[in-house]
C-alpha distance (Angstrom), angle and dihedral (degrees) to the residues before:
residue distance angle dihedral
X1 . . .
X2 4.14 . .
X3 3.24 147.5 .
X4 4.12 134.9 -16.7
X5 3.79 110.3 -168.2
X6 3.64 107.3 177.0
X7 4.36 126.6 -165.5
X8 3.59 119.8 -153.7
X9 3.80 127.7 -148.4
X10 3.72 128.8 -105.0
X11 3.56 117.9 -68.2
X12 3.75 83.2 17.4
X13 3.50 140.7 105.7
X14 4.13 144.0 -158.1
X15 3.24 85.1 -74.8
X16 3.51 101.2 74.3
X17 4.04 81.3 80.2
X18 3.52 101.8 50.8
X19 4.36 87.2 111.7
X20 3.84 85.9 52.5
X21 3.64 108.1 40.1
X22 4.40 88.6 67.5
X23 4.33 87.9 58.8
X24 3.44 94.3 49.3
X25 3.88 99.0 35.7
X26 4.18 82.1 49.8
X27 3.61 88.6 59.1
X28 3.88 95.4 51.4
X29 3.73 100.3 -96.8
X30 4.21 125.1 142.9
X31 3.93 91.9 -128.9
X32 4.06 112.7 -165.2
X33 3.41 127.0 -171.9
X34 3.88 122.9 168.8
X35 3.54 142.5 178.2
X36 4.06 109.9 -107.0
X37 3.98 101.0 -132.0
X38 3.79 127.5 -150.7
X39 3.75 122.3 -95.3
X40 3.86 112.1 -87.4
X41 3.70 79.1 -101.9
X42 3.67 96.2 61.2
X43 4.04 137.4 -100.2
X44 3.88 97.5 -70.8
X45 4.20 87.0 58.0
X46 4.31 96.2 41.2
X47 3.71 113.8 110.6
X48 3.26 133.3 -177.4
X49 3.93 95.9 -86.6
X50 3.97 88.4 63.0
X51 4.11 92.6 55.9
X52 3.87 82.3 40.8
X53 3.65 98.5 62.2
X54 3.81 93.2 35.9
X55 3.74 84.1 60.8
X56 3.94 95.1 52.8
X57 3.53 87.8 46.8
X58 3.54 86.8 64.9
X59 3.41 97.3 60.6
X60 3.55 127.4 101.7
X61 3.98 116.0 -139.9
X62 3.53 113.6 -128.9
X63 3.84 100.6 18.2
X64 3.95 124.2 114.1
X65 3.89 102.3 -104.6
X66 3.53 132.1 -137.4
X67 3.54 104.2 -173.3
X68 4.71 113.2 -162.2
X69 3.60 119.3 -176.1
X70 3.79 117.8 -175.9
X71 4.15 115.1 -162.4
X72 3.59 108.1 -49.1
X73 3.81 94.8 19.4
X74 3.36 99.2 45.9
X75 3.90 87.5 70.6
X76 3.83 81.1 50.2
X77 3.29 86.3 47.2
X78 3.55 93.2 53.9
X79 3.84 93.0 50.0
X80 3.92 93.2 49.2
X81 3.40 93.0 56.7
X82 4.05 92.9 63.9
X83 3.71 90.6 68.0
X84 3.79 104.6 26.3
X85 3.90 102.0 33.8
X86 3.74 119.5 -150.0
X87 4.05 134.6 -134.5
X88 3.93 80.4 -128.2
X89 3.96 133.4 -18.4
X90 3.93 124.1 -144.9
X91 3.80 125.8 -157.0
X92 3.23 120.3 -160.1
X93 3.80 122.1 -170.9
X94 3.82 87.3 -23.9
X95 3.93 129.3 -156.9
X96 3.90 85.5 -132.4
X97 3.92 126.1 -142.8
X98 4.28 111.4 -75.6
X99 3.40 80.2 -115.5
X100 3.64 102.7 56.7
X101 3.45 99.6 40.4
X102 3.53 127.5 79.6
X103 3.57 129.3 -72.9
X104 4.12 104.5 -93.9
X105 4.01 137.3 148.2
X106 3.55 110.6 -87.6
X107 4.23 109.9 -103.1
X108 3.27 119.1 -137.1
X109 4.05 123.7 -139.7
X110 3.93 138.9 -153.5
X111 3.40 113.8 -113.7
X112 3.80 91.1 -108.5
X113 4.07 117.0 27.3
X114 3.49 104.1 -145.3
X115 4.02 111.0 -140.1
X116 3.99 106.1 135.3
X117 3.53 111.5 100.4
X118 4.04 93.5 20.2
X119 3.67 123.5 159.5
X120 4.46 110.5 -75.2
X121 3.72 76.5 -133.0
X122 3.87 97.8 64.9
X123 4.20 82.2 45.5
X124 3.91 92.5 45.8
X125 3.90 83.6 58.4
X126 3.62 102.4 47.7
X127 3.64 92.1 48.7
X128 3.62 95.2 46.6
X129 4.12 91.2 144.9
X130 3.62 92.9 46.2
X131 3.99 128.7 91.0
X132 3.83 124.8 -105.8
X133 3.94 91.0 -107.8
X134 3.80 96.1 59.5
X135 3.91 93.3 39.4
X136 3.68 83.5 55.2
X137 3.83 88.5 49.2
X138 3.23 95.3 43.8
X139 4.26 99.2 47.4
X140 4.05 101.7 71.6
X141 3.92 90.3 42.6
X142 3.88 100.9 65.0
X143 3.88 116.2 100.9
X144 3.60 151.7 -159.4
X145 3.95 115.2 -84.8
X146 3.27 135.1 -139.5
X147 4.00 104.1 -115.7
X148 3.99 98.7 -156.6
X149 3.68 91.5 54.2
X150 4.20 83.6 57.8
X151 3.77 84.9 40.4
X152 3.86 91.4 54.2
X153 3.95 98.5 41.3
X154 3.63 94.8 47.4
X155 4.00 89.7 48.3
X156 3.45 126.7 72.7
X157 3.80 98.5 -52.0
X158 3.95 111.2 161.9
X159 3.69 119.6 -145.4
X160 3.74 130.6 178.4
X161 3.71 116.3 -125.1
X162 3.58 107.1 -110.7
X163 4.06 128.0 -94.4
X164 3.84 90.0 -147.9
X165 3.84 142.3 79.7
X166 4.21 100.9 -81.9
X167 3.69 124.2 -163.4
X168 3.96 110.0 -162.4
X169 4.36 107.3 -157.4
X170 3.50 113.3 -159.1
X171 3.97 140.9 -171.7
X172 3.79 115.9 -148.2
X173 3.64 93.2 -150.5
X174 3.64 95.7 47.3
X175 3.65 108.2 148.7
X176 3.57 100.4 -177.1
X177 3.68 106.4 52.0
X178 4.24 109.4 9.1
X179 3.42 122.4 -121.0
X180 3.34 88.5 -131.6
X181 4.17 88.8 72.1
X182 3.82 88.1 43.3
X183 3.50 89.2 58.6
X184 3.81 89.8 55.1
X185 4.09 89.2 49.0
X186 3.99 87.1 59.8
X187 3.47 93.9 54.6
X188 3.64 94.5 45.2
X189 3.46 87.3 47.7
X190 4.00 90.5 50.2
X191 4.45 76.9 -132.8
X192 3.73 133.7 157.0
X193 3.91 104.1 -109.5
X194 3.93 136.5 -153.2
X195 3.65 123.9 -171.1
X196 3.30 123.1 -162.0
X197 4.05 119.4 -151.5
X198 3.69 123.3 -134.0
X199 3.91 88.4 6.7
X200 3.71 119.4 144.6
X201 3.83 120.5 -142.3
X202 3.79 97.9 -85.1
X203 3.64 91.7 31.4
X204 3.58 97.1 108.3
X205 3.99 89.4 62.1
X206 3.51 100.3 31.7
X207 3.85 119.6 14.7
X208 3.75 117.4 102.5
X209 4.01 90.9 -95.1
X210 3.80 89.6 53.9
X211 3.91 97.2 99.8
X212 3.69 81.0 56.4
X213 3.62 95.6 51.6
X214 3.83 94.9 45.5
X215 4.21 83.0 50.3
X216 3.85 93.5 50.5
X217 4.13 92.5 43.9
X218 3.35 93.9 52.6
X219 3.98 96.6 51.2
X220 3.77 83.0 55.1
X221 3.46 89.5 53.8
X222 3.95 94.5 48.1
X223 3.45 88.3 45.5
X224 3.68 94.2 53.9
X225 3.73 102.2 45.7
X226 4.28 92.8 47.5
């Protein structure tokens, strides 16, 4: 069928696909999703290059791609699939181009944002639609984040708009990055979109409805690449 390469959020990991990668693998797919690693030179030097050319590392040659970015690597995403173009790309909750997304003073991050070991609270509310076993899943997993890779994707970071059939996932309760910004990325994207209402920012991959989202992304991929 081909290939599944799969790019977690910040603070994330591979992980965050584990309800995904049993659809696609189901349906004959090679599904991959890894850990991005600090630079050799640790998390407070990484930059976006180093999570760049982890990504292409991932990729098989000669396989048909589909390529998945969630939040921060769905801009990654986005940027991979200049030089390694997929069959078909899906964004879900994206961090969307600077110059897609709306006009907004320009944050400023520590060198290392500290998430591992956070209060289950501040996990609890994130994953508001998901069930107490996958929050408690979810809680000891989060980690530390390289701040200059934020600082870099949230800058001016030009991307082309991709040459292949896009799907653009979205959460209408997404408190991170709003839907209403996603909805922009889809058009900018010219992609297919599905919104998702009541769904938190990570609901797609982990909410109790994310089976169901994994299911109805990849018919639109099957669909796509007939």
């Amino acid at each position: 069928m081909g290939v599944v390469v799969a790019v977690h959020g910040a603070g994330g990991g591979g992980w965050e696909y584990e309800l995904w990668r049993p659809v696609f693998q189901e349906a004959g797919y090679v599904f991959i999703a890894n850990d991005l690693q600090p630079s050799p030179d640790g998390l407070a030097a990484t930059r976006a290059e180093d999570y760049l050319d982890q990504i292409h590392s991932w990729i098989p040659q000669h396989e048909r791609l589909i390529l998945i970015g969630a939040s921060m690597g769905g801009l990654l995403a986005l940027k991979v699939a200049e030089l390694l173009p997929p069959a078909a790309l899906v964004l879900i909750n994206s961090l969307p181009p600077s110059d897609v997304a709306e006009s907004r003073p320009l944050k400023t991050y520590p060198p290392i944002i500290e998430w591992e070991n956070g209060p289950l609270a501040e996990t609890q509310a994130a994953l508001f639609d998901s069930d107490e076993t996958i929050v408690q899943w979810a809680w000891p997993r989060w980690r530390n984040e390289s701040g200059a890779v934020l600082q870099q994707l949230h800058g001016p970071f030009p991307v082309q708009r991709p040459a292949c059939p896009t799907l653009v996932v979205l959460g209408e309760q997404d408190h991170d990055i709003p839907y209403q910004t996603g909805l922009r990325l889809a058009q900018w994207a010219r992609a297919d979109l599905h919104l998702y209402a009541g769904m938190s920012h990570v609901g797609p991959l982990l909410s109790r409805r994310a089976a169901e989202v994994a299911r109805t992304t990849l018919a639109w991929c099957q669909a796509r690449l007939l």
